[in-house]
PDB file of N, CA, C, O and CB in Angstrom:
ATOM      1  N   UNK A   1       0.862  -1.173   0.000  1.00  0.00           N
ATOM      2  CA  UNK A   1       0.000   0.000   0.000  1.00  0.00           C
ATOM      3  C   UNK A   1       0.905   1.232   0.000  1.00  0.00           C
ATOM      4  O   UNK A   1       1.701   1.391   0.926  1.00  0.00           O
ATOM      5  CB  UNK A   1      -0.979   0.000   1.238  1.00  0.00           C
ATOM      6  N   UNK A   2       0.827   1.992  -0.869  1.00  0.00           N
ATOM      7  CA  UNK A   2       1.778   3.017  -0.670  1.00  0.00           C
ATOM      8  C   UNK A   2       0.860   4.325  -0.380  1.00  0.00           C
ATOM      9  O   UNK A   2      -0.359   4.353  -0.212  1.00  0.00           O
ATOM     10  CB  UNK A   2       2.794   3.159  -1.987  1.00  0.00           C
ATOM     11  N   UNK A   3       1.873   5.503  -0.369  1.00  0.00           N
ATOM     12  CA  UNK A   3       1.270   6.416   1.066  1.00  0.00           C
ATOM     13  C   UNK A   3      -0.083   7.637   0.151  1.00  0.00           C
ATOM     14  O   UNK A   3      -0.624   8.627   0.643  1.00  0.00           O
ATOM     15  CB  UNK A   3       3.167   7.728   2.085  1.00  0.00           C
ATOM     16  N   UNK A   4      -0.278   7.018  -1.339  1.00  0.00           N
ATOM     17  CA  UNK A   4      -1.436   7.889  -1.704  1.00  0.00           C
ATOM     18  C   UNK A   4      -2.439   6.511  -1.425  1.00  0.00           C
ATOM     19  O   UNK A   4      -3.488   6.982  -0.984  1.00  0.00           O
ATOM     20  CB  UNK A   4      -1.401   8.727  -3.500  1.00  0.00           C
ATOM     21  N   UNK A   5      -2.517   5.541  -1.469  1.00  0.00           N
ATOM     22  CA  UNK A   5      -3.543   5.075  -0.575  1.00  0.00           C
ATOM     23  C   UNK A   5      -4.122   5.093   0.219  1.00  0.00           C
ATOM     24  O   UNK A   5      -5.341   4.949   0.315  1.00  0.00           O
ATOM     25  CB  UNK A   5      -3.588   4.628  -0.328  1.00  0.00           C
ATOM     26  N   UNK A   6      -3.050   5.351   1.260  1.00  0.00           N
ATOM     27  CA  UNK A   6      -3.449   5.040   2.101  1.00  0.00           C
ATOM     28  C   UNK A   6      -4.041   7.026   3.023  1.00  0.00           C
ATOM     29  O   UNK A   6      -4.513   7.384   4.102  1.00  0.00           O
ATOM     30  CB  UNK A   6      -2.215   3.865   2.649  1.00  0.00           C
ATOM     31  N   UNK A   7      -3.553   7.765   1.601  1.00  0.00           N
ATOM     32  CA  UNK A   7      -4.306   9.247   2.228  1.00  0.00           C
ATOM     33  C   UNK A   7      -5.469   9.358   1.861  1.00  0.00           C
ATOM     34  O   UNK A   7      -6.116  10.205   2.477  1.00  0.00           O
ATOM     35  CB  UNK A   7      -3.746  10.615   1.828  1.00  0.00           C
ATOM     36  N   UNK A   8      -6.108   8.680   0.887  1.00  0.00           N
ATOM     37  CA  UNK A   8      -7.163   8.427   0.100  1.00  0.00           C
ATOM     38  C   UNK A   8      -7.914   7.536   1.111  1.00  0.00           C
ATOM     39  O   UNK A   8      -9.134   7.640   0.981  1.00  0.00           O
ATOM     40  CB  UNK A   8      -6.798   7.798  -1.330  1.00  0.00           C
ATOM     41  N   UNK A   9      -7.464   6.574   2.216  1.00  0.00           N
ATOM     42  CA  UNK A   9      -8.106   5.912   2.807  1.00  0.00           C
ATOM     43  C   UNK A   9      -8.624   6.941   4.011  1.00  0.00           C
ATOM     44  O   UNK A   9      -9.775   7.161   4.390  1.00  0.00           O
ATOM     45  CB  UNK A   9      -7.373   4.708   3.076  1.00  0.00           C
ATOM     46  N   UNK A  10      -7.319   7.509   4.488  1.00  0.00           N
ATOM     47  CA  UNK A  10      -7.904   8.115   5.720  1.00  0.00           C
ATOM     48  C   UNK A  10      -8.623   9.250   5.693  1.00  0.00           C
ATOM     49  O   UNK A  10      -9.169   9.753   6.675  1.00  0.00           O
ATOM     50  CB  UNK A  10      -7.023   8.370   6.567  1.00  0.00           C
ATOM     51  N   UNK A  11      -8.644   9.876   4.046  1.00  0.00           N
ATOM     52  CA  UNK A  11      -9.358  11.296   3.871  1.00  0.00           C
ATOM     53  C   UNK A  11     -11.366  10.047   4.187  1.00  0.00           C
ATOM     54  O   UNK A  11     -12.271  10.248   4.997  1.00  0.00           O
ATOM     55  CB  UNK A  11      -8.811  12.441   1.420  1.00  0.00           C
ATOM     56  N   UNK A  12     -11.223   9.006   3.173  1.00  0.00           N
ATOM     57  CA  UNK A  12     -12.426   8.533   3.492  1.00  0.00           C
ATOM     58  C   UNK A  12     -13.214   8.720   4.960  1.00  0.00           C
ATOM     59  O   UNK A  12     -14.259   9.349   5.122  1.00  0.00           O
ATOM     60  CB  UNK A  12     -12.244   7.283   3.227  1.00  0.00           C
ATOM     61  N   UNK A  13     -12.501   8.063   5.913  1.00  0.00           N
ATOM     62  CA  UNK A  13     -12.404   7.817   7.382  1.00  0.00           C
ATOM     63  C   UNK A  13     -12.936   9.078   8.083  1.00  0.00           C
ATOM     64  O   UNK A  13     -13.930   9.293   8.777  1.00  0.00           O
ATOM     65  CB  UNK A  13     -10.880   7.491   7.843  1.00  0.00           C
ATOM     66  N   UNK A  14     -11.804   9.913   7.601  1.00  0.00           N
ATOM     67  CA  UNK A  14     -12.443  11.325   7.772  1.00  0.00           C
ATOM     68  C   UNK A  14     -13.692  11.559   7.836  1.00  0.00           C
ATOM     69  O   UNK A  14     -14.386  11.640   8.849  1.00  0.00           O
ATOM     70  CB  UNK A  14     -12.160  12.101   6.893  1.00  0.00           C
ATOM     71  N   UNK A  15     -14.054  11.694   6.533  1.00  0.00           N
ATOM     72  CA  UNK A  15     -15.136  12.065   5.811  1.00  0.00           C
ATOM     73  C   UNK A  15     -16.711  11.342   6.506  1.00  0.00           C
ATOM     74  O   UNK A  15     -17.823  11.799   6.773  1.00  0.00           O
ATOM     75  CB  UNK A  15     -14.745  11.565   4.227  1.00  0.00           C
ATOM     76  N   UNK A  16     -15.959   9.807   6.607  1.00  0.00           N
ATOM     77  CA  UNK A  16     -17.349   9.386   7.003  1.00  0.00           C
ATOM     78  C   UNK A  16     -17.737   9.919   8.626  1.00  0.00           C
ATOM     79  O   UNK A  16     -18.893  10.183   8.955  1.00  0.00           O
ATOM     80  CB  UNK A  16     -17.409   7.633   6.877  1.00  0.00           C
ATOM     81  N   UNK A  17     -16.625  10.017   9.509  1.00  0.00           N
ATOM     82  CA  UNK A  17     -16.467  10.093  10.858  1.00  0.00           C
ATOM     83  C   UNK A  17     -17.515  11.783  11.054  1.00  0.00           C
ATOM     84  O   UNK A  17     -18.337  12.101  11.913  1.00  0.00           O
ATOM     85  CB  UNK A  17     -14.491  10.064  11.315  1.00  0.00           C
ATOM     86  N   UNK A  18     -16.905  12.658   9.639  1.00  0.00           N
ATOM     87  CA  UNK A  18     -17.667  13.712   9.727  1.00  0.00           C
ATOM     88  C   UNK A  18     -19.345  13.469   8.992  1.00  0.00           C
ATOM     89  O   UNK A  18     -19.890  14.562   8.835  1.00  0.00           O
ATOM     90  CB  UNK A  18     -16.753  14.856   9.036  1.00  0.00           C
ATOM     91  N   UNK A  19     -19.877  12.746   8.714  1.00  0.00           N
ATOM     92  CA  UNK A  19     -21.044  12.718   8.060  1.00  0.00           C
ATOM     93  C   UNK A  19     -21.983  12.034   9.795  1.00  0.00           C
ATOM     94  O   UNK A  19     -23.045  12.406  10.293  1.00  0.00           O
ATOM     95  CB  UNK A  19     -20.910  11.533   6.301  1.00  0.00           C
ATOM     96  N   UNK A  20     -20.837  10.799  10.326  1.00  0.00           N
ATOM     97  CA  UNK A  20     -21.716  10.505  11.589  1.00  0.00           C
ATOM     98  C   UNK A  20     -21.822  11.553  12.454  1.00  0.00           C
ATOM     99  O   UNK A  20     -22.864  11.612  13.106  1.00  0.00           O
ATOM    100  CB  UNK A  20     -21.238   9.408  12.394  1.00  0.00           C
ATOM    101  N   UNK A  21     -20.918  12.470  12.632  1.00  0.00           N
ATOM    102  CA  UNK A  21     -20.722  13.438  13.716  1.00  0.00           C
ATOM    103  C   UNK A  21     -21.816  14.517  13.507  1.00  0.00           C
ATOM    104  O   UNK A  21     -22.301  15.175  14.429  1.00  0.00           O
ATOM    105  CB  UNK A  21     -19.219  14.071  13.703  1.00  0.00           C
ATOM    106  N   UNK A  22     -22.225  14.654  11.926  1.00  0.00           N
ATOM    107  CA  UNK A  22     -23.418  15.560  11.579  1.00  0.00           C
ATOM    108  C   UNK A  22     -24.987  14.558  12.053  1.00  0.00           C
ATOM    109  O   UNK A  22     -26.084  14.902  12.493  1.00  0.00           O
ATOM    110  CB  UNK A  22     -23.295  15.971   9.600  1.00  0.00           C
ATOM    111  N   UNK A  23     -24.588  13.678  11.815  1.00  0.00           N
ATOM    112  CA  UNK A  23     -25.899  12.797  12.364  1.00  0.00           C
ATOM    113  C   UNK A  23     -26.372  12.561  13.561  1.00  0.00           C
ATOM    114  O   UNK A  23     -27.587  12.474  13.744  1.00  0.00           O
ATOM    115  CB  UNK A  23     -25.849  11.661  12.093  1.00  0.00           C
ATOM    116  N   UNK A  24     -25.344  12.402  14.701  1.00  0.00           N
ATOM    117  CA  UNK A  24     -25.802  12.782  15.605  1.00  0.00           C
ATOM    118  C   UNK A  24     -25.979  13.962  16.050  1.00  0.00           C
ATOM    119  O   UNK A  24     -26.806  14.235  16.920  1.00  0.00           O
ATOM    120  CB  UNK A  24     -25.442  12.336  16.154  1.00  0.00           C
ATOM    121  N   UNK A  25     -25.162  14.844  15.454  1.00  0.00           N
ATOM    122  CA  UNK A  25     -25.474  16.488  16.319  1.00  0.00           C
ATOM    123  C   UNK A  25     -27.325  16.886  15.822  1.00  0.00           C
ATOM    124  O   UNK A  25     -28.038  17.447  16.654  1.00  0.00           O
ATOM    125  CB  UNK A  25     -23.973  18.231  15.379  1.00  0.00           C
ATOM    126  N   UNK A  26     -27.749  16.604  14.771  1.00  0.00           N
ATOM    127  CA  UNK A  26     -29.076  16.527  14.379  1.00  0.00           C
ATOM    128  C   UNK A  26     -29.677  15.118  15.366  1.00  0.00           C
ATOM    129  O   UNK A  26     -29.452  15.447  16.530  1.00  0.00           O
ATOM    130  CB  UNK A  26     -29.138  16.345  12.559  1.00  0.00           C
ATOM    131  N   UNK A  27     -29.888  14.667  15.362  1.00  0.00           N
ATOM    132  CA  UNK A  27     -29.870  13.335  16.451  1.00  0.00           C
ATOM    133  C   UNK A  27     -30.266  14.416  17.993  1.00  0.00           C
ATOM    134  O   UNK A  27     -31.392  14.523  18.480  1.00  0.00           O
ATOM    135  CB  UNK A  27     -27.762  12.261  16.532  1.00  0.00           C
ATOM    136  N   UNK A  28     -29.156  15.021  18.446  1.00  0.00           N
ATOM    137  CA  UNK A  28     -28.973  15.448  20.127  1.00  0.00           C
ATOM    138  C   UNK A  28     -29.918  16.689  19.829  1.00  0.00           C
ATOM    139  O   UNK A  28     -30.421  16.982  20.914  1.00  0.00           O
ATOM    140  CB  UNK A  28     -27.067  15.915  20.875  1.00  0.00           C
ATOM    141  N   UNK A  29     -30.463  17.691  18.686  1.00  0.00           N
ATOM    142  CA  UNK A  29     -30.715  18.767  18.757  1.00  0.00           C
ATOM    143  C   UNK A  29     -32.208  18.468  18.475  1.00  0.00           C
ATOM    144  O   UNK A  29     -32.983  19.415  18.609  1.00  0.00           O
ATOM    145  CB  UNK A  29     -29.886  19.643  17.969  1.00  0.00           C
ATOM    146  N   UNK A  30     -32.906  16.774  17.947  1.00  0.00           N
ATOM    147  CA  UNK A  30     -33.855  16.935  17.894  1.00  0.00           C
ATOM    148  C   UNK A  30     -34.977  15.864  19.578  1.00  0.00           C
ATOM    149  O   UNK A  30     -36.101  15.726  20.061  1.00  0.00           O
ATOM    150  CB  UNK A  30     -33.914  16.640  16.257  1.00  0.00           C
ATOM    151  N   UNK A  31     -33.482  15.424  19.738  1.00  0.00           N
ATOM    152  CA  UNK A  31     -33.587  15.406  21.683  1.00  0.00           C
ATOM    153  C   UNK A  31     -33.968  15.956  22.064  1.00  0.00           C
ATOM    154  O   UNK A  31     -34.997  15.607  22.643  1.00  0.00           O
ATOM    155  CB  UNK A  31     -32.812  15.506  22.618  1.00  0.00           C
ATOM    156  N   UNK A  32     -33.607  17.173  22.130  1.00  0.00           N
ATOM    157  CA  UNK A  32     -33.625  18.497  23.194  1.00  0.00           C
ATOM    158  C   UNK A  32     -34.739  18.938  22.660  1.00  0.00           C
ATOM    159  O   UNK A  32     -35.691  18.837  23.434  1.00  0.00           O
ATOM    160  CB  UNK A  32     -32.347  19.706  23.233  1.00  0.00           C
ATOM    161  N   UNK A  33     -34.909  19.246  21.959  1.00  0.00           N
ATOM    162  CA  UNK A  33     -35.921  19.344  21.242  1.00  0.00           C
ATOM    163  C   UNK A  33     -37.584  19.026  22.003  1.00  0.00           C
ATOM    164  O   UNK A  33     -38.486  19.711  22.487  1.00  0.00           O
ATOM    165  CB  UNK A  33     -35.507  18.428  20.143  1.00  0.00           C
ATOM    166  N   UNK A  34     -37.293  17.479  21.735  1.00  0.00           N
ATOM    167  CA  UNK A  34     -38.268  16.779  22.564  1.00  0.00           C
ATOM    168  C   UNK A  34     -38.697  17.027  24.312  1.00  0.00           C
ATOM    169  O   UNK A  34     -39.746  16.867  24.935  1.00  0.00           O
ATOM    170  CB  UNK A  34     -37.757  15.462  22.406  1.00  0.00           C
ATOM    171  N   UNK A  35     -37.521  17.423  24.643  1.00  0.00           N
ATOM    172  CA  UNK A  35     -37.166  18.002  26.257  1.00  0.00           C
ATOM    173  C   UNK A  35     -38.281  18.668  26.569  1.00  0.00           C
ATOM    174  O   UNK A  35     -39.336  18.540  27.191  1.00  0.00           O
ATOM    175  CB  UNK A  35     -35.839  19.084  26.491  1.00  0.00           C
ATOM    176  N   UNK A  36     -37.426  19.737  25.648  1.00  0.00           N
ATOM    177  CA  UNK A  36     -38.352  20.568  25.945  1.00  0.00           C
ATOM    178  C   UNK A  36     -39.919  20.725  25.951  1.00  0.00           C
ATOM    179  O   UNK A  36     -40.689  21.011  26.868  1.00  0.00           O
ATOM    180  CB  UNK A  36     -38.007  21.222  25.437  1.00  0.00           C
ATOM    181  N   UNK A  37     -40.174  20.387  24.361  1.00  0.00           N
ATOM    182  CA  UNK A  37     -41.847  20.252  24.725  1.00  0.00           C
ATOM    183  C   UNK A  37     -42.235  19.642  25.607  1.00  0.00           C
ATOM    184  O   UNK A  37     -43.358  19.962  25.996  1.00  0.00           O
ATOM    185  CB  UNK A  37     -42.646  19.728  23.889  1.00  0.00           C
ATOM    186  N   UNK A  38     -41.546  18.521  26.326  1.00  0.00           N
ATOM    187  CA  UNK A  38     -42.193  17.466  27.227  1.00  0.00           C
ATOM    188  C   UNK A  38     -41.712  18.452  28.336  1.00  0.00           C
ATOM    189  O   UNK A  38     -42.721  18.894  28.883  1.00  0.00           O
ATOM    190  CB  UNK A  38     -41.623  15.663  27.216  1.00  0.00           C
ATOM    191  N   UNK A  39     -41.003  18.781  28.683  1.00  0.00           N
ATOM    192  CA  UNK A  39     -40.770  19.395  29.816  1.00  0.00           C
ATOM    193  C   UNK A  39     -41.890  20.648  30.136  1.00  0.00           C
ATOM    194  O   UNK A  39     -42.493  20.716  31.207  1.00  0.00           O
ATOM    195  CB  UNK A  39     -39.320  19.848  29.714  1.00  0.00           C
ATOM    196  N   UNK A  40     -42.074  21.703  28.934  1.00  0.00           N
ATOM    197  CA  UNK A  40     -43.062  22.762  29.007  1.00  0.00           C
ATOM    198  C   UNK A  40     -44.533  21.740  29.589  1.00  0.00           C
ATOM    199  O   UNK A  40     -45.055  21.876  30.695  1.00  0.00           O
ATOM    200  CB  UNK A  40     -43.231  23.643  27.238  1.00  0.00           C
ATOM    201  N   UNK A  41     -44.887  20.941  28.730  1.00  0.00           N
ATOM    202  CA  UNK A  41     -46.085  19.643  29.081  1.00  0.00           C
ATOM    203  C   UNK A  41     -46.370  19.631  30.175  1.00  0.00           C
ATOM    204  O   UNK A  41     -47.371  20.204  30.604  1.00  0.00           O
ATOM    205  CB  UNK A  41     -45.786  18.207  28.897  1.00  0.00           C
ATOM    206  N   UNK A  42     -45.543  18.963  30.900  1.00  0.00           N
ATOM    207  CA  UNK A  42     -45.344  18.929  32.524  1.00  0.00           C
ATOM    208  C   UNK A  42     -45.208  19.982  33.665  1.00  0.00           C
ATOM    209  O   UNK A  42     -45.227  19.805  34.883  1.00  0.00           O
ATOM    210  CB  UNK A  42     -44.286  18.344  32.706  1.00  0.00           C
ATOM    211  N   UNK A  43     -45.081  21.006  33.016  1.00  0.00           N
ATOM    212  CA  UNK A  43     -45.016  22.651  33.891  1.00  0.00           C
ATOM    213  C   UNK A  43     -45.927  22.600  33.579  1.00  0.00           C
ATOM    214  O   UNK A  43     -46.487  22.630  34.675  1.00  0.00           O
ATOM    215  CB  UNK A  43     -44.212  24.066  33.684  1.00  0.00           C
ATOM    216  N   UNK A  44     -47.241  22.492  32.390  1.00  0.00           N
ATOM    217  CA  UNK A  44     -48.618  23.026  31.938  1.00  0.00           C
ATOM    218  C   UNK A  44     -49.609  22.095  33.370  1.00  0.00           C
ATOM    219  O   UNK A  44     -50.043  22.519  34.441  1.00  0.00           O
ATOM    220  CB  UNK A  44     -49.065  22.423  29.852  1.00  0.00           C
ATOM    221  N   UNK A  45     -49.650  20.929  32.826  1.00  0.00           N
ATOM    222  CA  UNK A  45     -50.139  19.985  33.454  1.00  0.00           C
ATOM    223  C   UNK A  45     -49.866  20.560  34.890  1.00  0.00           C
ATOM    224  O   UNK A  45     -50.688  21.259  35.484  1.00  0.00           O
ATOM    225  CB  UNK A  45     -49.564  18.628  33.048  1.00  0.00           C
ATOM    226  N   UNK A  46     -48.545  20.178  35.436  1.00  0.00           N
ATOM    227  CA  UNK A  46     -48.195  20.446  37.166  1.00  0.00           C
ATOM    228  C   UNK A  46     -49.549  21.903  37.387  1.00  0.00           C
ATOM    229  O   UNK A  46     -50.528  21.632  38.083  1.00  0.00           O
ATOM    230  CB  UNK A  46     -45.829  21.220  37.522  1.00  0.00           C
ATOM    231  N   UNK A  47     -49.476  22.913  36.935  1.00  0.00           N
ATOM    232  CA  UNK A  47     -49.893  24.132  36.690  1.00  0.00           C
ATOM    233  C   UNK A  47     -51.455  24.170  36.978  1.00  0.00           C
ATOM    234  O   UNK A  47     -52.078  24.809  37.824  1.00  0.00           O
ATOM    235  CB  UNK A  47     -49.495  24.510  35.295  1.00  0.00           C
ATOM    236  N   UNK A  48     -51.910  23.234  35.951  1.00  0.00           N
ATOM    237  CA  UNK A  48     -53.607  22.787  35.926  1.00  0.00           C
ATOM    238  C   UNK A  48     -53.935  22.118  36.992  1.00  0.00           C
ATOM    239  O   UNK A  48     -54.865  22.593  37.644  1.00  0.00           O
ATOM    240  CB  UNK A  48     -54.106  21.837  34.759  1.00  0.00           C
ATOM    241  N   UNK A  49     -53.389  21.029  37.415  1.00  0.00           N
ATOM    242  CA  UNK A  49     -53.723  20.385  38.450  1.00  0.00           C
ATOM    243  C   UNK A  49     -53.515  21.008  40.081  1.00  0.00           C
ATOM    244  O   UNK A  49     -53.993  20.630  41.150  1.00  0.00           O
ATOM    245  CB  UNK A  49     -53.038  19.240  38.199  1.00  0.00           C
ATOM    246  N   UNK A  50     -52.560  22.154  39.729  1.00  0.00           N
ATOM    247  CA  UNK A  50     -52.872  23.067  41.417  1.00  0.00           C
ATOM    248  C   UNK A  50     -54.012  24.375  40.765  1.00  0.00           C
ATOM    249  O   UNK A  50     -54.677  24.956  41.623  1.00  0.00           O
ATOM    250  CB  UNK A  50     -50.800  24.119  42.358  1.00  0.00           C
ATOM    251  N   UNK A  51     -54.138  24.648  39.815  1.00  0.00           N
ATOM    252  CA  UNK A  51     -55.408  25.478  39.659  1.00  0.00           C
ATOM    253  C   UNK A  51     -56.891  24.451  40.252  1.00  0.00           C
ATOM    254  O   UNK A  51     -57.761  24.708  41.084  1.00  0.00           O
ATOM    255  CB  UNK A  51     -55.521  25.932  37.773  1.00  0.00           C
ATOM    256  N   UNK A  52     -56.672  23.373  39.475  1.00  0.00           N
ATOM    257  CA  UNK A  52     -58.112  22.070  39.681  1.00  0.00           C
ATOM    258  C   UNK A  52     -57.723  22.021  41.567  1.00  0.00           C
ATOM    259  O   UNK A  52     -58.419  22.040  42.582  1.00  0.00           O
ATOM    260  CB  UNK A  52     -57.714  19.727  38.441  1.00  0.00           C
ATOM    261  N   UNK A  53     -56.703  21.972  41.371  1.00  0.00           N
ATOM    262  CA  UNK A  53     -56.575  21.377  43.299  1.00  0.00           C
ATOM    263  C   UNK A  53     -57.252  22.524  44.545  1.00  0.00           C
ATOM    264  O   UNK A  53     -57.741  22.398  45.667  1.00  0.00           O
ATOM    265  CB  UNK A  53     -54.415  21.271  43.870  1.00  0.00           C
ATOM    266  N   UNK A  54     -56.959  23.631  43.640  1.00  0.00           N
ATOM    267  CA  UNK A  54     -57.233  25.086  44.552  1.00  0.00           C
ATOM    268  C   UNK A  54     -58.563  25.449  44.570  1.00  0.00           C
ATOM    269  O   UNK A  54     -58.851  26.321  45.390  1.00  0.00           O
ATOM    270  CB  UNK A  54     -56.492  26.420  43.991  1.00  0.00           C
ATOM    271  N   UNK A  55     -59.689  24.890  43.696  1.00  0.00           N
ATOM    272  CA  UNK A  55     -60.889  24.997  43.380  1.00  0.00           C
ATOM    273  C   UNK A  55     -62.030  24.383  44.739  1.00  0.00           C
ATOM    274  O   UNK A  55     -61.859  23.300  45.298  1.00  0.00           O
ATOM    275  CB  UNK A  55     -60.925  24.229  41.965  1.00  0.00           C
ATOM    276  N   UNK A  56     -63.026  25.234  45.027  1.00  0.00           N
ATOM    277  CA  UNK A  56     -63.652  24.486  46.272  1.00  0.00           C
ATOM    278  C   UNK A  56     -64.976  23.890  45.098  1.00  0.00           C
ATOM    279  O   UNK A  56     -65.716  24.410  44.263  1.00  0.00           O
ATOM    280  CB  UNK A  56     -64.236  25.772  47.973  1.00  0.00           C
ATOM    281  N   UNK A  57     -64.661  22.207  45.760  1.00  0.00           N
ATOM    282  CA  UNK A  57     -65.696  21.418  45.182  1.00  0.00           C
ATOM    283  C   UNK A  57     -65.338  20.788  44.315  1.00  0.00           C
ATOM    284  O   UNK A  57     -64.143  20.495  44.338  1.00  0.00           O
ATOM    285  CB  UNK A  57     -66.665  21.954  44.778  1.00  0.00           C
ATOM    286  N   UNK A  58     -66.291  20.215  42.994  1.00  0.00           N
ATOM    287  CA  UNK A  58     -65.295  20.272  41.752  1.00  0.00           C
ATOM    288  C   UNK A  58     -65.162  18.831  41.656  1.00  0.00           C
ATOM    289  O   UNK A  58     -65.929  18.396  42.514  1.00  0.00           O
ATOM    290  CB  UNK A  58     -63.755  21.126  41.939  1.00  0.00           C
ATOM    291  N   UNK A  59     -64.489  17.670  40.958  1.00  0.00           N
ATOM    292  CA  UNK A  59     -64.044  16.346  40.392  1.00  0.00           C
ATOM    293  C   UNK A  59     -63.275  15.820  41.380  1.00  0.00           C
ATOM    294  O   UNK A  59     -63.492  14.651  41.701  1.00  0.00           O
ATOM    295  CB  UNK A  59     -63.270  16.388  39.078  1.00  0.00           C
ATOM    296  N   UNK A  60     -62.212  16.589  42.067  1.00  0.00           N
ATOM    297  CA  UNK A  60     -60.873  16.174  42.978  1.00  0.00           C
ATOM    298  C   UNK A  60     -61.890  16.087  44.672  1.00  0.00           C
ATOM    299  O   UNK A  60     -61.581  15.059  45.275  1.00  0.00           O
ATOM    300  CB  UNK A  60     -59.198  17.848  42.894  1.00  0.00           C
ATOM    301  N   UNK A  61     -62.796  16.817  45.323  1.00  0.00           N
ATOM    302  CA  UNK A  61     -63.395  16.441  46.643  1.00  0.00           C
ATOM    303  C   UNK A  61     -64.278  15.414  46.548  1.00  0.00           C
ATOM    304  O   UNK A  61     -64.773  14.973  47.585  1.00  0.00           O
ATOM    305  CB  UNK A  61     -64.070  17.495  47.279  1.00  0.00           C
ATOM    306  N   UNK A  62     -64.610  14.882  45.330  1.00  0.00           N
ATOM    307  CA  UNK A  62     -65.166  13.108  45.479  1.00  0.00           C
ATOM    308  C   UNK A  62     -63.658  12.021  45.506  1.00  0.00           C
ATOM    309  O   UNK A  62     -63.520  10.962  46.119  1.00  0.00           O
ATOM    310  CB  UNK A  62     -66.364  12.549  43.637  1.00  0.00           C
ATOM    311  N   UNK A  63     -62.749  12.677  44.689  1.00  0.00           N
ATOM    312  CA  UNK A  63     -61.846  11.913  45.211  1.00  0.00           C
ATOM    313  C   UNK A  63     -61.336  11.263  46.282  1.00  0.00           C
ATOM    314  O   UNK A  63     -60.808  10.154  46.370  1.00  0.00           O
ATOM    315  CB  UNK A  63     -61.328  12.239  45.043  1.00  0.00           C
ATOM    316  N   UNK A  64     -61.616  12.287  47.265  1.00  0.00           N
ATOM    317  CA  UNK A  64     -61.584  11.872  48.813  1.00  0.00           C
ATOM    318  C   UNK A  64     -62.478  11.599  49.861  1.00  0.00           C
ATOM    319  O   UNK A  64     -62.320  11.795  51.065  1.00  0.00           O
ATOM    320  CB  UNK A  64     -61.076  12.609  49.347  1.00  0.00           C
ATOM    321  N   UNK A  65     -63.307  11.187  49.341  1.00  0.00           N
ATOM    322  CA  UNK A  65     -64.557  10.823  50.033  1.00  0.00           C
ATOM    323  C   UNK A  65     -64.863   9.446  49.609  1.00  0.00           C
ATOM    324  O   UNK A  65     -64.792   9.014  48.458  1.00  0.00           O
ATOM    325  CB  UNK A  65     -65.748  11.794  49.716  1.00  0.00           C
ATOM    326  N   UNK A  66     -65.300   8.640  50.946  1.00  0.00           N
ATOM    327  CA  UNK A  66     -65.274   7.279  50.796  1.00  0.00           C
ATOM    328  C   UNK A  66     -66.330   6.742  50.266  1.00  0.00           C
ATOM    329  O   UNK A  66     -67.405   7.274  50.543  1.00  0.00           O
ATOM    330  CB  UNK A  66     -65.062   6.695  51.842  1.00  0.00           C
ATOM    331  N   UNK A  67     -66.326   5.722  49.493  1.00  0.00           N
ATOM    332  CA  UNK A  67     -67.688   5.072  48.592  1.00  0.00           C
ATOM    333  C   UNK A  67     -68.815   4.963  49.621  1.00  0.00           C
ATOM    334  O   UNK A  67     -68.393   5.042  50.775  1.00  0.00           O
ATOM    335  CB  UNK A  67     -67.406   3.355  47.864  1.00  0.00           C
ATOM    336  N   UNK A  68     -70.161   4.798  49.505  1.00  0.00           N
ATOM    337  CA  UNK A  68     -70.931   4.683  50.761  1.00  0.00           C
ATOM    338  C   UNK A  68     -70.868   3.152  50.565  1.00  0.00           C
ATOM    339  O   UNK A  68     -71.927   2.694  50.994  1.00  0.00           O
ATOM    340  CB  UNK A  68     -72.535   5.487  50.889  1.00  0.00           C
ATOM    341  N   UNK A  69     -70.298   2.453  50.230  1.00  0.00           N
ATOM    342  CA  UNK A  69     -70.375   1.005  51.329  1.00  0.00           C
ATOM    343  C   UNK A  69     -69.519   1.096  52.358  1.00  0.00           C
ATOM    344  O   UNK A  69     -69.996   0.634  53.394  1.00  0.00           O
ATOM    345  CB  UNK A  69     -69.954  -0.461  50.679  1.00  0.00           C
ATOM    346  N   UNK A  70     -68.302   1.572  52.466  1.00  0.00           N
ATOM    347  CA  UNK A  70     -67.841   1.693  53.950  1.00  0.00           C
ATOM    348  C   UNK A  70     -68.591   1.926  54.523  1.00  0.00           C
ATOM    349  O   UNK A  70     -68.422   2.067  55.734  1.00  0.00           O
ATOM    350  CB  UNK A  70     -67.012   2.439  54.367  1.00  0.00           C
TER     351      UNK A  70
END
């Protein structure tokens, strides 16, 4: 193997190492991505459920009240 081969090999190597490195950085950015909406989700939700919790009456005070067969 002489040494334009083997620059021809490692420019490849290169090349591909940079095509994975673009794949995951799209990969991690559509992660975060996901984070986030799920994360905003869960501030919404947490949010609703102490508005519903703060309410007198309502779906949540049968929650705590025992079936009448006890």
């Amino acid at each position: 193997m002489n040494i334009e081969e083997r620059l021809i090999e490692i420019e490849i190597k290169v090349t591909s190492q940079d095509d994975l490195t673009q794949q995951l950085s799209h990969l991690v950015y559509q992660q975060q991505k996901q984070i986030d909406e799920l994360r905003a989700l869960c501030t919404a939700l947490v949010k609703k459920l102490g508005d519903t919790g703060s309410d007198d009456g309502g779906a949540d005070s049968y929650t705590q009240e025992k079936p009448p067969h006890y």
